[in-house]
C-alpha positions as CSV (number, residue, x, y, z in Angstrom):
1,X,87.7,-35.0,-67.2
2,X,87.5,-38.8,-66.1
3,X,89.6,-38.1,-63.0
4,X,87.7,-35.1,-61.8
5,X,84.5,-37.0,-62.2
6,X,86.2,-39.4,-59.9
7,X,87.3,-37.3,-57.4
8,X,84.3,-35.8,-57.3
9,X,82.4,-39.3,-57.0
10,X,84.9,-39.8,-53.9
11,X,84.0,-36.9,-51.9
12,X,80.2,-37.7,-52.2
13,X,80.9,-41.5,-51.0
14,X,83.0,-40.3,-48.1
15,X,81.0,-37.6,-46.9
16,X,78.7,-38.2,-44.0
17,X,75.2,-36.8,-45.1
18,X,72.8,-39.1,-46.9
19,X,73.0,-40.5,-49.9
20,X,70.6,-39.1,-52.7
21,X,70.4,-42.0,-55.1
22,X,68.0,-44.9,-54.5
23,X,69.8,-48.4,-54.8
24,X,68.2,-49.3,-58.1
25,X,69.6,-46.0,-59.7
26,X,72.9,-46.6,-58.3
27,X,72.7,-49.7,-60.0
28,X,71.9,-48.3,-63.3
29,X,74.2,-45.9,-63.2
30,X,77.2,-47.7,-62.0
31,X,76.1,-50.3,-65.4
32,X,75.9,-47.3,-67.5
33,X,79.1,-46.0,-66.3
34,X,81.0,-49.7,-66.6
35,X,79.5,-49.8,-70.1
36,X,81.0,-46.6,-71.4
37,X,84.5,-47.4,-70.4
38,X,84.0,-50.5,-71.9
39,X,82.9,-48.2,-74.7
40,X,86.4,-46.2,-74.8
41,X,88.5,-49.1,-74.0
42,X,87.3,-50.7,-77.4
43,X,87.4,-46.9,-79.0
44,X,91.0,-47.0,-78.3
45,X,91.4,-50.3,-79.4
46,X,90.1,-49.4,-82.9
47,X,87.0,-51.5,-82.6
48,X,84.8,-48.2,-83.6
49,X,81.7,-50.3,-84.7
50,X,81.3,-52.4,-81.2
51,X,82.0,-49.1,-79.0
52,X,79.1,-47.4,-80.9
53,X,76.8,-50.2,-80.6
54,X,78.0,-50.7,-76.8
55,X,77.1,-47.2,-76.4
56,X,73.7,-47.7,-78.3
57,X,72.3,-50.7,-76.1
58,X,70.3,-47.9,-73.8
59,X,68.5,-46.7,-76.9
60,X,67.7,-49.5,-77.8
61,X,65.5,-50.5,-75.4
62,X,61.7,-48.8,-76.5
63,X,60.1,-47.0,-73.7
64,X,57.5,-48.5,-71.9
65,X,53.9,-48.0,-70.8
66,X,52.3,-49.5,-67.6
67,X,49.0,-50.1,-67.2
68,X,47.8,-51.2,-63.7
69,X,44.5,-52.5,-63.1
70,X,43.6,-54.4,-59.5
71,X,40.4,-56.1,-61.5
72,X,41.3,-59.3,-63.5
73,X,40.3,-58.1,-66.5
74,X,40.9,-54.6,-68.2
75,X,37.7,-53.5,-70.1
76,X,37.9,-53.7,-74.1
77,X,37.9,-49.6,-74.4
78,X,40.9,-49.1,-72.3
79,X,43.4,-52.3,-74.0
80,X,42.2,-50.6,-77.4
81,X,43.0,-47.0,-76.4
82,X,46.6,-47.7,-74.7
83,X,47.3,-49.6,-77.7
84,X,46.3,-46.9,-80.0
85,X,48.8,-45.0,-77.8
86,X,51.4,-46.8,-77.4
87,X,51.3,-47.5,-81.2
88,X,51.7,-43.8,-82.3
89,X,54.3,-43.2,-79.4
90,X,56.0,-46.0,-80.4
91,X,56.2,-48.0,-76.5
92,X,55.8,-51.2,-75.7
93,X,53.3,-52.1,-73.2
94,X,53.5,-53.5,-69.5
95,X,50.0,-54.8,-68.4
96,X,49.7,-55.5,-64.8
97,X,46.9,-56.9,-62.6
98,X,47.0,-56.7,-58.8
99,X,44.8,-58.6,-56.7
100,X,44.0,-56.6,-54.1
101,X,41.4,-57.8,-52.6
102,X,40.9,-56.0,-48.9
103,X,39.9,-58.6,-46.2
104,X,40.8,-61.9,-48.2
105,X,44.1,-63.5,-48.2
106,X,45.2,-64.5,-51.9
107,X,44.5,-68.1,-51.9
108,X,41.5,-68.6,-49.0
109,X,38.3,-69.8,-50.6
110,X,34.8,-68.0,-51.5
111,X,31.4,-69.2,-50.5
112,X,31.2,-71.4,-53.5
113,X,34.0,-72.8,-53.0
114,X,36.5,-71.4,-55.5
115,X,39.8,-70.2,-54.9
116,X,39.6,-66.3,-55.5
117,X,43.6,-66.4,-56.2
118,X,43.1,-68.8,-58.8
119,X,40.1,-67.2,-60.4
120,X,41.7,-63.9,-60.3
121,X,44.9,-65.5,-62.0
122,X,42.7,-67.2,-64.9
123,X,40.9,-64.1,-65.4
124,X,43.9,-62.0,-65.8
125,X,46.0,-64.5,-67.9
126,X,42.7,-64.2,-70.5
127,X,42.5,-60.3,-70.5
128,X,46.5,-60.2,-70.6
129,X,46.6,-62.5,-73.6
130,X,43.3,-60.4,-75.6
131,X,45.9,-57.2,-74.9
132,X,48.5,-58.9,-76.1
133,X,46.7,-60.2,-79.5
134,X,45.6,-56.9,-79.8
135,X,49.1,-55.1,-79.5
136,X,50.6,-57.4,-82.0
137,X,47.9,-56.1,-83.9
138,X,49.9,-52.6,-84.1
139,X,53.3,-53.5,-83.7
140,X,53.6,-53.1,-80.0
141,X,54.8,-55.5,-77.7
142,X,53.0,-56.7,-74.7
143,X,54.2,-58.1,-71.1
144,X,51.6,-59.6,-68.9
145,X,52.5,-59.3,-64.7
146,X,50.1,-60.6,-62.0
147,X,50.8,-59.4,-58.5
148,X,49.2,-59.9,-55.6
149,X,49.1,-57.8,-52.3
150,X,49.9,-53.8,-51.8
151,X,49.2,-52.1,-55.0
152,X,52.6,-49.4,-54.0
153,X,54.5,-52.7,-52.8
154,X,53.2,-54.1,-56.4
155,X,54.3,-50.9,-58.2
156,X,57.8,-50.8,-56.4
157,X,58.5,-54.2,-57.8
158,X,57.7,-53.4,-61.3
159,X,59.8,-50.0,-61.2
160,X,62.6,-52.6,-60.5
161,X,62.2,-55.3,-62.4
162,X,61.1,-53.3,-65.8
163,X,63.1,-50.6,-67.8
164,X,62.4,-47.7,-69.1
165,X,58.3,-47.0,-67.8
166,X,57.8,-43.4,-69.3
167,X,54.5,-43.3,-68.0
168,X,51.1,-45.2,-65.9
169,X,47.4,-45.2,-66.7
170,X,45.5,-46.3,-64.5
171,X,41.8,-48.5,-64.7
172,X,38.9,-46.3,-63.3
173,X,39.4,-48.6,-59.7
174,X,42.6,-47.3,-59.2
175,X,43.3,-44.1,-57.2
176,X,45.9,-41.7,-58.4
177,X,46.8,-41.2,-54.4
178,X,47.6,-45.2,-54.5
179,X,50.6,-44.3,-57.0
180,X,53.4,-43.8,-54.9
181,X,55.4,-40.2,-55.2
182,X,59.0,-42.0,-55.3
183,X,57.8,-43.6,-58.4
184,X,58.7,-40.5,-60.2
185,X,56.1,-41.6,-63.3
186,X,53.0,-39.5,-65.2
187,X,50.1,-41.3,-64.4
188,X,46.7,-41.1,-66.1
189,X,43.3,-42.3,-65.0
190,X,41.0,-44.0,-67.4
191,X,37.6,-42.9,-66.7
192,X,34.8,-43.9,-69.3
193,X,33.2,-41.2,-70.6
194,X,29.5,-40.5,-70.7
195,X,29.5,-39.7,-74.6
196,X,30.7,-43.1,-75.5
197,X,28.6,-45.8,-76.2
């Protein structure tokens, strides 16, 4: 079975049309791959515990929600609702900020003389550390990223860096057209209702 996988992994590699898989897949699945013959090797070996636990590590990892905002703070309803969420679904949480802000390079200074990268950056190391007090509140666990620039650029980064993001909500300020298509993730937009108070 291992050798026709192989050949068959040969004729896609020397074949000239394009190649399907993005490079961050490829690199997941050539680790996955290098992890279960790892897996067998010990298997053979006799060493039946560490091959099931080799082969456990992807589990292992809870999935993740991401929750993009390109304010500096996230409002009180929405930390407490993805929470809620991510505390019956049982994922941890990926809070991110981007500054955004269209005409104004991260950095330059605002009529009164603050820095609107550093204000932005205070701002969102506040709300990130009230979401965090509040997911430990549940169980969850809570990762605070600050980007600054593109939103998609932003959101491409994360997809990297970060395993496992089942799915996006977005704040009310963020489009669902600014979510790229290649990102391959749900997203939801939080909009506050009218009923609630």
């Amino acid at each position: 079975m291992i050798k026709r996988l192989m050949d068959r992994i040969r004729k896609v590699g020397s074949s000239k049309e394009p190649k399907a898989l993005s490079l961050e897949k490829s690199g997941r699945i050539r680790e996955k791959c290098e992890r279960t013959m790892a897996a067998i090797a010990l298997a053979e070996g006799g060493a039946h515990s560490d091959a099931r636990e080799l082969m456990l590590q992807d589990r292992l990892v809870r999935p993740k929600i991401l929750v993009i905002g390109k304010k500096p703070r996230f409002e009180e309803w929405i930390m407490d609702h993805v929470v809620l969420l991510a505390s019956r679904m049982e994922h941890d949480i990926v809070a991110m900020n981007v500054f955004t802000e269209p005409g104004r390079e991260p950095g330059r200074s605002r009529a009164d003389g603050s820095s609107s990268l550093k204000a932005f950056q205070e701002d969102a190391a506040r709300s990130g550390k009230l979401f965090g007090e509040k997911a430990v509140q549940y169980g969850v666990s809570c990762v605070h990223l600050v980007k600054f620039g593109d939103l998609r650029k932003a959101i491409r980064e994360v997809k990297l860096e970060v395993r496992r993001i089942e799915f996006v909500v977005t704040t009310p300020e963020v489009g669902g057209d600014e979510i790229p298509a290649d990102a391959a993730w749900t997203a939801f937009a939080m909009n506050p209702s009218k009923d609630r108070v």
